[in-house]
C-alpha positions as MATLAB code, in Angstrom:
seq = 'XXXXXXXXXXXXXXXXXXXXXXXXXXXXXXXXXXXXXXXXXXXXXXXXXXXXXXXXXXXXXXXXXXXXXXXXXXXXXXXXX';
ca = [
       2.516  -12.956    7.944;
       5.662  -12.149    9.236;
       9.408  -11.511    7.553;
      12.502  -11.780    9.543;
      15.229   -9.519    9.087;
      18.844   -9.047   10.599;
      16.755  -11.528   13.631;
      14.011   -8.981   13.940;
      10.695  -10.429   13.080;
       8.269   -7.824   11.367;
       4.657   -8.313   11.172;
       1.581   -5.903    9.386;
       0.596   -3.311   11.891;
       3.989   -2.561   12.943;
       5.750    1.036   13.532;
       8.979    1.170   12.364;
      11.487    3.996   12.033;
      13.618    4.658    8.687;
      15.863    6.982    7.074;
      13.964    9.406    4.525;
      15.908   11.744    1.875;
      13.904   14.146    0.875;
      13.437   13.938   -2.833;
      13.727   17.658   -4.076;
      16.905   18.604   -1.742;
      18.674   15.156   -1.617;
      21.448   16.111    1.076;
      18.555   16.267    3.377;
      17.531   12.691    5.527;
      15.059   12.562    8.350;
      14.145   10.139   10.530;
      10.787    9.179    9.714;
       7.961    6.966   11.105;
       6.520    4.281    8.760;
       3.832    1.419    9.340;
       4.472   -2.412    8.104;
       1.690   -3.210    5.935;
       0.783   -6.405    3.352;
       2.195   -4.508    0.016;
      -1.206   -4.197   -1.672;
      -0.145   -5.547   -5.264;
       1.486   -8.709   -3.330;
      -0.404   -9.371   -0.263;
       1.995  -12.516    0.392;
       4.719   -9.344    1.230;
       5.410   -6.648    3.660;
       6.228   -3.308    3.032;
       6.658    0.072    4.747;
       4.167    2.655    3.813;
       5.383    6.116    4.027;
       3.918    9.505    2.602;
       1.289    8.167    0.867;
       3.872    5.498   -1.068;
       4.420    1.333   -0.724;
       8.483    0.481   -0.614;
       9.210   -3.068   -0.235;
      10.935   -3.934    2.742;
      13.948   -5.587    2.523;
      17.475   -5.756    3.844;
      18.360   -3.206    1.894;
      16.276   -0.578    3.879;
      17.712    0.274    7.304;
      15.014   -0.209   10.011;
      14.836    0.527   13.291;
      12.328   -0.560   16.061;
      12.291    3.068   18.160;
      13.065    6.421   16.927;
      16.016    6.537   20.146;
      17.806    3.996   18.141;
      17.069    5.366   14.494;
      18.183    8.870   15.737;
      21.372    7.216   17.587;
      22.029    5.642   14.310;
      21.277    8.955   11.919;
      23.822   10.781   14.442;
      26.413    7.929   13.638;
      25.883    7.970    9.911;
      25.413   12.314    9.423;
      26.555   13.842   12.540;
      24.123   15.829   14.134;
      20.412   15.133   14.532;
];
């Protein structure tokens, strides 16, 4: 299966690179590896598993195809990496 997104085509098996806020200390982001998998309550869907946990992916998550971009983009968004 693959989902297209902003004209990037996604497929299982895929790394991808995303922003992640730390959930206890919420002014802190990271840029984080995550894999593209078949969400395993929905197999007809993709999403990014990360720590352990299944988010859907969607245009509402910002993705990034290297960690060069993602960290170009974090230093755009919050300044330094």
């Amino acid at each position: 299966m693959e989902v297209t997104m902003d004209n990037q085509a996604y497929n299982p098996g895929d790394l991808v690179y995303v922003f992640y806020r730390n959930p206890h200390t919420q002014d802190v982001a990271n840029v984080q590896a995550a894999a593209v998998v078949n969400h395993p309550d929905n197999p007809d869907q993709l999403a990014l598993f990360l720590y352990e946990t299944y988010y859907p992916l969607t245009n509402e998550i910002a993705v990034y195809r290297s960690e060069a971009e993602a960290i170009q983009a974090y230093k755009q968004y919050f300044g330094d990496f």
